[in-house]
C-alpha positions in Angstrom: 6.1 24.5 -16.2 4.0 21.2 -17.5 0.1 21.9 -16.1 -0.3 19.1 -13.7 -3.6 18.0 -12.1 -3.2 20.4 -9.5 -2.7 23.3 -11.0 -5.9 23.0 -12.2 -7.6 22.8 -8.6 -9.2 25.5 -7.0 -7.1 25.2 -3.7 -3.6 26.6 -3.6 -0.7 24.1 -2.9 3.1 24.9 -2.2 4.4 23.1 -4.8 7.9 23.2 -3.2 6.5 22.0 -0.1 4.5 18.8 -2.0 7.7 17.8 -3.7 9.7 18.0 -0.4 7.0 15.5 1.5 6.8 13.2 -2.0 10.8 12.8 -1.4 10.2 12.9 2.3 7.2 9.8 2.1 9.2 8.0 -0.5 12.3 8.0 1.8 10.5 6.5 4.6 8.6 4.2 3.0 11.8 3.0 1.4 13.4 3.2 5.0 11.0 0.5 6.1 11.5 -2.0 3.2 9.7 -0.6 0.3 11.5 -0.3 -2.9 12.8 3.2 -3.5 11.1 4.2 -7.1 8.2 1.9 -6.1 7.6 4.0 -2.6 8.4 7.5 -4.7 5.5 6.5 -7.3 3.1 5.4 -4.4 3.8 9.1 -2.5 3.2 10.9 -5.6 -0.2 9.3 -6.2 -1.0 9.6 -2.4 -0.4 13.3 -2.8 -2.2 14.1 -5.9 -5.2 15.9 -5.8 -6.4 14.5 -9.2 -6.7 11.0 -7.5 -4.5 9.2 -10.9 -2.0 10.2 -12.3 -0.2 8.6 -16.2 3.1 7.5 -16.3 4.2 10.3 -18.1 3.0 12.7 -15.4 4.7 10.6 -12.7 7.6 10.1 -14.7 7.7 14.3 -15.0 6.7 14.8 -11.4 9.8 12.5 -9.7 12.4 13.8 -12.8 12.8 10.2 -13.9 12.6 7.9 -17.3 9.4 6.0 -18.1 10.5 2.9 -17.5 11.8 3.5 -14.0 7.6 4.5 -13.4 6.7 1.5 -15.5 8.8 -1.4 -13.1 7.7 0.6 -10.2 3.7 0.8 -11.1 4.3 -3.2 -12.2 5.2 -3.6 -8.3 2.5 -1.6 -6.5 -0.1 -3.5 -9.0 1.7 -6.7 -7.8 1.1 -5.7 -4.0 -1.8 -4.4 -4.5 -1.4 -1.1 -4.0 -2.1 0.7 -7.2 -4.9 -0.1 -9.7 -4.2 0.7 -13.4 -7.2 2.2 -15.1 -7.8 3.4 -19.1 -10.3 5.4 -20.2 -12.7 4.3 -23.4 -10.7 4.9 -26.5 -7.8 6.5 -24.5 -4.3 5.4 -25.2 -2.9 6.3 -21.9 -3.1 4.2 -18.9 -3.8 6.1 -15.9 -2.8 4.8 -11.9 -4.4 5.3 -8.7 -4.8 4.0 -5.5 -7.4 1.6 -4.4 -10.4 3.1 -2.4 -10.1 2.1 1.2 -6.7 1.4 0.4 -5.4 0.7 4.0 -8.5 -1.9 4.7 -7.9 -3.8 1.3 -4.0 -3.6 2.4 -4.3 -5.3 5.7 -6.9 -7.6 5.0 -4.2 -9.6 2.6 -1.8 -9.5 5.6 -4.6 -10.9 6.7 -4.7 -13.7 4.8 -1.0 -14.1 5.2 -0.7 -13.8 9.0 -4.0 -17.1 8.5 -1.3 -18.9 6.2 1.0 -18.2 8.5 -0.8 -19.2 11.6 -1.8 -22.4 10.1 1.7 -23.6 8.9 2.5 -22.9 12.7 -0.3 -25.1 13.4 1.5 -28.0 11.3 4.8 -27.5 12.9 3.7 -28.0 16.0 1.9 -31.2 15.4 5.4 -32.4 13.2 7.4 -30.9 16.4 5.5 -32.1 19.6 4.3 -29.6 22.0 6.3 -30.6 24.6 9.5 -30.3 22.3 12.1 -27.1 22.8 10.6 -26.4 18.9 7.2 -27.0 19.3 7.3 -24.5 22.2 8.7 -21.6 20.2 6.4 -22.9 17.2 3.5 -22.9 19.2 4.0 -19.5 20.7 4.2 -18.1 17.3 1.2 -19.8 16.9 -0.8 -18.5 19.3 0.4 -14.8 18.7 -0.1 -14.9 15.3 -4.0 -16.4 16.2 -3.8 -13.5 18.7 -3.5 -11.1 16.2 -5.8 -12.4 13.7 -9.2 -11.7 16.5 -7.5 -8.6 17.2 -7.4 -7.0 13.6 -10.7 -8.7 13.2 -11.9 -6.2 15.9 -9.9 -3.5 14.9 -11.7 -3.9 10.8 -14.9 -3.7 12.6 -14.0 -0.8 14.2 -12.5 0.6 11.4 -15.7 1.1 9.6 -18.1 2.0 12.3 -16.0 5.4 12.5 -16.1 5.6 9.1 -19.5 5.2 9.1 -19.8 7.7 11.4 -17.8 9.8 9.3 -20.5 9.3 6.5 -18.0 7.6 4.1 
């Protein structure tokens, strides 16, 4: 068997059992619009201890070519998911996860549910108000400002508990 990061840890793992959830978090991920290899990448750096992981390694770990790891680690940098990393006079590119992944993630739906909000904003003033259109338009409107204070308040509360946490 190839010595993976893990082996190398201190603290035993069911190997079987991290396989099984990789598939198991890929699936699901893919289940709820993610692309397949794309989602199977991102659950195997989720679930490695090392933190990174090179695309040979990944390419070993989900029994697949290196170019099916190299589209899908193309994609997660694109989304911003995965951060691509090379040590000083290393030839191999090594991938990871952001740090506060899940804040950095939201905050660019963020930015999209603003863009959003604001083209609403323009369709109401090309619709009227008082129009069928401009109705539904503006109701989008308003939820999607809705949900911009409320994440707002949700970030902020995000990181008082992880203050808390000392992190």
């Amino acid at each position: 068997m190839t010595t993976t990061p893990e082996s190398a840890s201190s603290t035993q793992r069911d190997e079987d059992a991290v396989r099984r959830y990789v598939e198991h978090l890929g699936l699901t991920l893919s289940q709820i619009g993610m692309q397949r290899m794309p989602a199977r990448v991102f659950a195997a750096l989720m679930t490695t201890d090392a933190g990174r992981l090179t695309a040979a390694e990944l390419a070993d770990q989900l029994s697949v070519s290196p170019a099916a790891i190299s589209g899908a680690v193309r994609y997660l940098e694109q989304i911003g998911l995965v951060a691509k990393e090379r040590e000083p006079g290393s030839r191999r590119d090594h991938y990871r996860l952001f740090d506060d992944l899940w804040y950095a993630t939201f905050m660019k739906r963020d930015r999209m549910i603003t863009m959003w909000r604001d083209a609403a904003d323009e369709g109401v003033s090309a619709l009227g108000s008082d129009t069928p259109a401009g109705e539904r338009v503006a109701e989008m409107r308003d939820f999607l400002s809705f949900m911009i204070k409320e994440l707002n308040d949700m970030y902020a509360k995000w990181h008082e508990m992880r203050a808390e946490k000392g992190k």
